[in-house]
C-alpha positions as CSV (number, residue, x, y, z in Angstrom):
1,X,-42.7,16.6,39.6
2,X,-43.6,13.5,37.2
3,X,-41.1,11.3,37.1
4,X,-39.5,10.9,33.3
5,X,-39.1,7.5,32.5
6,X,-36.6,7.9,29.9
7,X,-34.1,9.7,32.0
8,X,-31.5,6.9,33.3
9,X,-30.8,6.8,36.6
10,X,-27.8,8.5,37.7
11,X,-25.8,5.7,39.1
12,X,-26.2,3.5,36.5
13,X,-25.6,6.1,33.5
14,X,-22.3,6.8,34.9
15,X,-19.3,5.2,33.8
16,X,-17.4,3.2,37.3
17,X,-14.2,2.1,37.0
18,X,-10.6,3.0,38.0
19,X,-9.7,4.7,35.4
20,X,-12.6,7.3,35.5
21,X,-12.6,7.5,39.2
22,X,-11.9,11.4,40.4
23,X,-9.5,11.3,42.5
24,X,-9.4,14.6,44.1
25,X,-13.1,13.2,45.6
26,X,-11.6,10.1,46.4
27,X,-8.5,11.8,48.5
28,X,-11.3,14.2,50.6
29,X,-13.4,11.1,51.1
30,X,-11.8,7.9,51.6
31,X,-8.0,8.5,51.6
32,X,-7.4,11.6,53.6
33,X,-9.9,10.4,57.0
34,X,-8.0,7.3,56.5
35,X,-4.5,8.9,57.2
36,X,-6.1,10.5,60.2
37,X,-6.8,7.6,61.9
38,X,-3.5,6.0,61.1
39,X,-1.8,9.4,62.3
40,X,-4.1,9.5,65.8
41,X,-3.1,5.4,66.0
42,X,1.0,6.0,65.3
43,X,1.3,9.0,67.3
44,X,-0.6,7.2,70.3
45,X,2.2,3.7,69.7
46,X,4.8,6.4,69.2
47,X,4.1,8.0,72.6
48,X,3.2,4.2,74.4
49,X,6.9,2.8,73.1
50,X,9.1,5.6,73.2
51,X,10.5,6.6,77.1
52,X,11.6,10.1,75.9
53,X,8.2,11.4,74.5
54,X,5.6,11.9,77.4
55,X,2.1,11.5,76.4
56,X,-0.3,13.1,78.8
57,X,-4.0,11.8,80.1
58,X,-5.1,15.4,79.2
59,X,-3.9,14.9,75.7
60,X,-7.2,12.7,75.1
61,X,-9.6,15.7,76.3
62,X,-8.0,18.2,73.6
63,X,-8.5,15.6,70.9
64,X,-12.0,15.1,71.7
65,X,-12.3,18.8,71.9
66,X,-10.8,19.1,68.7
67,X,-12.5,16.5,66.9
68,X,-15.5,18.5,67.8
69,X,-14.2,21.9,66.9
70,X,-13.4,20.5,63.4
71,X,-17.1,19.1,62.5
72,X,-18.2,22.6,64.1
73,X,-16.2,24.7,61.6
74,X,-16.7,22.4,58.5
75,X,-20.7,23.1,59.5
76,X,-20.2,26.3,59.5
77,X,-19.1,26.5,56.2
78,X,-21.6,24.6,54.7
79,X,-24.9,25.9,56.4
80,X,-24.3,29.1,54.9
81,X,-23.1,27.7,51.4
82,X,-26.3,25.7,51.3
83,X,-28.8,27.9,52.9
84,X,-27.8,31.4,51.6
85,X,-25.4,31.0,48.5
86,X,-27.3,27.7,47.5
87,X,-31.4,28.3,48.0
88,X,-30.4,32.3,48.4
89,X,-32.2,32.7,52.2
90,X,-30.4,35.8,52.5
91,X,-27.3,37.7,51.9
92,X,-23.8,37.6,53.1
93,X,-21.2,40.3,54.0
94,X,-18.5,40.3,52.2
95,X,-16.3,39.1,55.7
96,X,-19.0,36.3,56.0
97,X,-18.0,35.2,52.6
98,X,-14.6,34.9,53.6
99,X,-15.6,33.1,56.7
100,X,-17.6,30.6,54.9
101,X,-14.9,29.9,51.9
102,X,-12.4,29.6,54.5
103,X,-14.3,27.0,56.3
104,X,-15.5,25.3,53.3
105,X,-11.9,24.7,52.1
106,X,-11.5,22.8,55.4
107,X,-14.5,20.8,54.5
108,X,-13.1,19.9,51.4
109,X,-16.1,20.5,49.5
110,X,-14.5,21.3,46.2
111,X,-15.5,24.2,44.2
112,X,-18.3,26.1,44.5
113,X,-20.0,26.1,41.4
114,X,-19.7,22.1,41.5
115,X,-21.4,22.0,45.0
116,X,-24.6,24.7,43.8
117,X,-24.2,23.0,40.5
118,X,-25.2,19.6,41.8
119,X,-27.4,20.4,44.2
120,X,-29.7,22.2,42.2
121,X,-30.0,18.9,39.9
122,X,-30.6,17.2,43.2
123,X,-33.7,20.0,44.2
124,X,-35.1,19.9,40.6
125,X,-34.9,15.4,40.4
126,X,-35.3,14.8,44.1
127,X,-35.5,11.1,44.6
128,X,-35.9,10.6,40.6
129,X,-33.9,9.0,38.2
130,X,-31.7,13.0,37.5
131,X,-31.1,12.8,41.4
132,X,-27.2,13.2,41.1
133,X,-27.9,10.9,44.7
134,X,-30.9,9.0,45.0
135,X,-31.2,6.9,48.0
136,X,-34.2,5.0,46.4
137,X,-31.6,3.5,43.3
138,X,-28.9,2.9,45.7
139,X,-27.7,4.2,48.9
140,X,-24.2,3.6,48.3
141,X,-24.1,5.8,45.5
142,X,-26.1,8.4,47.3
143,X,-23.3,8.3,50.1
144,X,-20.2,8.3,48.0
145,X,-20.3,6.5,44.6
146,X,-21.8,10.0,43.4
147,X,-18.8,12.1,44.9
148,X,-15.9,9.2,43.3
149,X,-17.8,8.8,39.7
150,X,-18.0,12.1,38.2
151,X,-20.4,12.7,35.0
152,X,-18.0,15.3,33.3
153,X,-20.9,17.3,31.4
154,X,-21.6,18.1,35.2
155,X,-18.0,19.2,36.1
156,X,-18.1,21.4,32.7
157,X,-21.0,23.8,33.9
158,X,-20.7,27.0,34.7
159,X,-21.1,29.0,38.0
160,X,-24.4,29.7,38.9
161,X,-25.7,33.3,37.6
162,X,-26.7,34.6,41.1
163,X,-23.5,33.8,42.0
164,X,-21.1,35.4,39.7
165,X,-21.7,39.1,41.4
166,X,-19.3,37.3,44.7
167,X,-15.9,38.1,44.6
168,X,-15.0,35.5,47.1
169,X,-16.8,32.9,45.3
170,X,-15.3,33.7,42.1
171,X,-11.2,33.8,43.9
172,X,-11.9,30.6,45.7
173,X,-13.0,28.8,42.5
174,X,-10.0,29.7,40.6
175,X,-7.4,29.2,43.4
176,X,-9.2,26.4,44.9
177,X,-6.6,24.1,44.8
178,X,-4.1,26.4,46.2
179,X,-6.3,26.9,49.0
180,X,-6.8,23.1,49.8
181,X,-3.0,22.8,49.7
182,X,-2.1,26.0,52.4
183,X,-5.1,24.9,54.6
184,X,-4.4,21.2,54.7
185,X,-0.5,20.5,54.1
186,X,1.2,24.7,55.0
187,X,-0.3,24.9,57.8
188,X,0.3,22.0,59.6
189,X,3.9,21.9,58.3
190,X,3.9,25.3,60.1
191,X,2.7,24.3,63.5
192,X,5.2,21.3,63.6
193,X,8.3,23.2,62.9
194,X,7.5,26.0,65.1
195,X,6.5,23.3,67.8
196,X,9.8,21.4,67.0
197,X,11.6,25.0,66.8
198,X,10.3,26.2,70.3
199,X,11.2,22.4,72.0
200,X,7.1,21.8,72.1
201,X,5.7,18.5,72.4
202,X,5.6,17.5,68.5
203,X,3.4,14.3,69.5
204,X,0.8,16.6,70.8
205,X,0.5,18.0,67.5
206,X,0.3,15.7,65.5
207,X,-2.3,14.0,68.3
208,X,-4.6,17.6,67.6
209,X,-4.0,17.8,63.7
210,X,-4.7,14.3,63.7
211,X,-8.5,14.4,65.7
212,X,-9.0,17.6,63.3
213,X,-8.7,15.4,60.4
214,X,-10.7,13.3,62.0
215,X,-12.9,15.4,62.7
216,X,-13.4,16.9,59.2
217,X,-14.0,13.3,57.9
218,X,-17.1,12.9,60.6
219,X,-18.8,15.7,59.5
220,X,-18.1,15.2,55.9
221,X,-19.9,11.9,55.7
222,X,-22.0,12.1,58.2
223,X,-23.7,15.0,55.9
224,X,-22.9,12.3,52.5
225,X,-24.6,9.6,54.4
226,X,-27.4,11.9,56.8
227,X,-28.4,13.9,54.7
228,X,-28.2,12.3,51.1
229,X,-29.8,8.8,52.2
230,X,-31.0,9.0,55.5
231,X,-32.5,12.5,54.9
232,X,-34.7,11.2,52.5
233,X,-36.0,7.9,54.1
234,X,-38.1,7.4,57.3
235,X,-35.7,7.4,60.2
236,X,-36.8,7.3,64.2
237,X,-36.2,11.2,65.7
238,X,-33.8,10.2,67.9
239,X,-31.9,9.3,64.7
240,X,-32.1,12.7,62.8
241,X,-31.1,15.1,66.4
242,X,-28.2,13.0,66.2
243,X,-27.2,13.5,62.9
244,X,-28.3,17.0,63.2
245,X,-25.8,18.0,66.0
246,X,-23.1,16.2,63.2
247,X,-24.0,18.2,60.3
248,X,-25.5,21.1,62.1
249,X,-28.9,21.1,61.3
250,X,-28.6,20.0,58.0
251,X,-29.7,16.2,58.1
252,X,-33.6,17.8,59.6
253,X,-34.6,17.1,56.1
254,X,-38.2,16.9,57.0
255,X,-39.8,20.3,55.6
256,X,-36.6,21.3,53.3
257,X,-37.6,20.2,50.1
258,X,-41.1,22.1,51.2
259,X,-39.7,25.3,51.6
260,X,-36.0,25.1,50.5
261,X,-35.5,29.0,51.2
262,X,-35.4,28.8,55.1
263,X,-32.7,30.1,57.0
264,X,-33.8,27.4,59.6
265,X,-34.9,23.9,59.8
266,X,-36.5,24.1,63.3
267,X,-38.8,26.7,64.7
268,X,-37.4,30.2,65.5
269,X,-38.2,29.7,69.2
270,X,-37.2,27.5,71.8
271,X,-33.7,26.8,73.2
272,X,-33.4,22.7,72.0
273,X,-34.4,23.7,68.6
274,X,-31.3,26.9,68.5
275,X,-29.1,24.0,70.1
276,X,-29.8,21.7,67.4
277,X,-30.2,23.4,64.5
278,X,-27.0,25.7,65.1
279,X,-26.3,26.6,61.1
280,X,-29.7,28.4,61.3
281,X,-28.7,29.6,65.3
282,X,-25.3,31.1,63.4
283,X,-26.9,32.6,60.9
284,X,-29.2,34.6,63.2
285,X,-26.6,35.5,65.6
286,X,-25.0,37.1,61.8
287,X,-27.5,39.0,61.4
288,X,-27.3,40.8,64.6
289,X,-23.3,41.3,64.0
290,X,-24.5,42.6,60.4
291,X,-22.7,39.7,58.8
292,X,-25.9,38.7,57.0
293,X,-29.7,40.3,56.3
294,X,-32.6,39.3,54.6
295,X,-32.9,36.2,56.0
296,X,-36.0,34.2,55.1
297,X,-37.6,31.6,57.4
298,X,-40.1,29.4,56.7
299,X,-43.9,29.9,57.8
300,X,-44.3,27.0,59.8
301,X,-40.9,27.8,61.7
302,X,-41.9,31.5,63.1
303,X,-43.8,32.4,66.3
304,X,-47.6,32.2,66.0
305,X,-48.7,35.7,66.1
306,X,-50.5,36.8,69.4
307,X,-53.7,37.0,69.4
308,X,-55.1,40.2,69.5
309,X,-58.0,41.0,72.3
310,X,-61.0,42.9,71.7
């Protein structure tokens, strides 16, 4: 597309200052990963000073674990929401749905129709002044001064029309917030007391809600940050498998904008490629559990048809 010179660049043409920062993006982003780490730091003090709470070498293992179990949910929201609700690579059962809202509210990636909303700008003004996040003007923004400065013309548009005909799309958007708020704060208030009730070991917990958190905040920017900036500039391999185990496959940016309606972002075959791009290995493994069909794939990433002999 030729770029229009009389379009302003996004991150200029938006208003920055406290007063129109959104704060909901600035809790998810900043705020909430920063209460993580100050809840992993106190309840390792807490457990160093006090002699009457034990904390166990095996408590470290289970946080890793769980710090890896929570970027490995929030992916698997958000392959799905970007490769099948957003670029419509094939179609969802209704339990899918319900899978991929669920795991998209732990992501904390806000409402649905914001999310398609912006990334269809993004597809239609890649790396142009109407790029809601354009490295090339400022990578900052692109990471997060997009999500914290909000153009509200943009927060006023409706739901996509191919989505409308989801139920779960529609429920989640409406009762977003009281999703975020029994996901994030119910729940954990729930395993505490019944810890605390049963004469469990509370610090443990808070160690494993904690790494969650964590967790959630290392997989939300390394897809801000790996896919926004770094998945449009020139970055060694080595670089993008590592932010593709992060983000799922996501940050393999490489042929995306090429053919935007792939279920994958690496070639059908080949175990490294399944490892690596695991959104695209979930979505396959769906469609033999009938949790999704029609999937489309991209020419270049399907086995070369045997040749036939004469």
């Amino acid at each position: 597309m030729t770029p229009d010179s009389s379009i302003i660049a996004r991150s200029e043409a938006i208003l920055k200052s406290w007063r129109t920062l959104d704060w909901p993006s600035v809790f998810s982003a900043i705020i909430y990963p920063a209460l993580g780490v100050l809840a992993l730091s106190a309840a390792i003090i807490v457990g160093l000073a006090l002699e009457g709470i034990a904390l166990h070498w095996w408590y470290a293992p289970l946080a890793i674990v769980s710090t890896g179990l929570a970027i490995f949910i929030c992916n698997m929201g958000i392959g799905p929401l970007h490769r099948v609700l957003q670029h419509r690579a094939g179609q969802l059962a209704v339990p899918a749905q319900v899978m991929v809202m669920i795991n998209c509210v732990i992501a904390m990636q806000g409402r649905f129709k914001d999310w398609v909303n912006y990334h269809t700008q993004h597809h239609h003004w890649s790396d142009q002044a109407g790029d809601p996040h354009n490295p090339h003007e400022s990578k900052l923004w692109a990471w997060v001064g997009w999500l914290l400065w909000r153009d509200q013309q943009d927060l006023e548009r409706p739901l996509a029309r191919w989505l409308e005909r989801y139920s779960v799309i529609r429920f989640h958007d409406k009762h977003f917030i009281w999703l975020y708020l029994v996901v994030h704060l119910l729940v954990p208030l729930i395993a505490y007391a019944v810890t605390w009730a049963l004469g469990g070991p509370v610090i443990l917990v808070a160690i494993l809600h904690a790494s969650l958190v964590i967790g959630r905040a290392i997989q939300f920017h390394a897809t801000t940050l790996g896919v926004n900036v770094f998945g449009h500039l020139k970055t060694p391999k080595w670089f993008d498998y590592m932010l593709a185990f992060l983000t799922g496959g996501e940050a393999l940016h490489g042929h995306h904008h090429d053919f935007p309606r792939s279920a994958l972002h690496l070639p059908k075959r080949g175990i490294w490629n399944r490892i690596v791009d695991y959104n695209g290995t979930a979505l396959l493994v769906m469609t033999k559990l009938r949790l999704a069909k029609d999937l489309k794939i991209a020419p270049q990433f399907l086995p070369a048809p045997v040749p036939v002999r004469s």
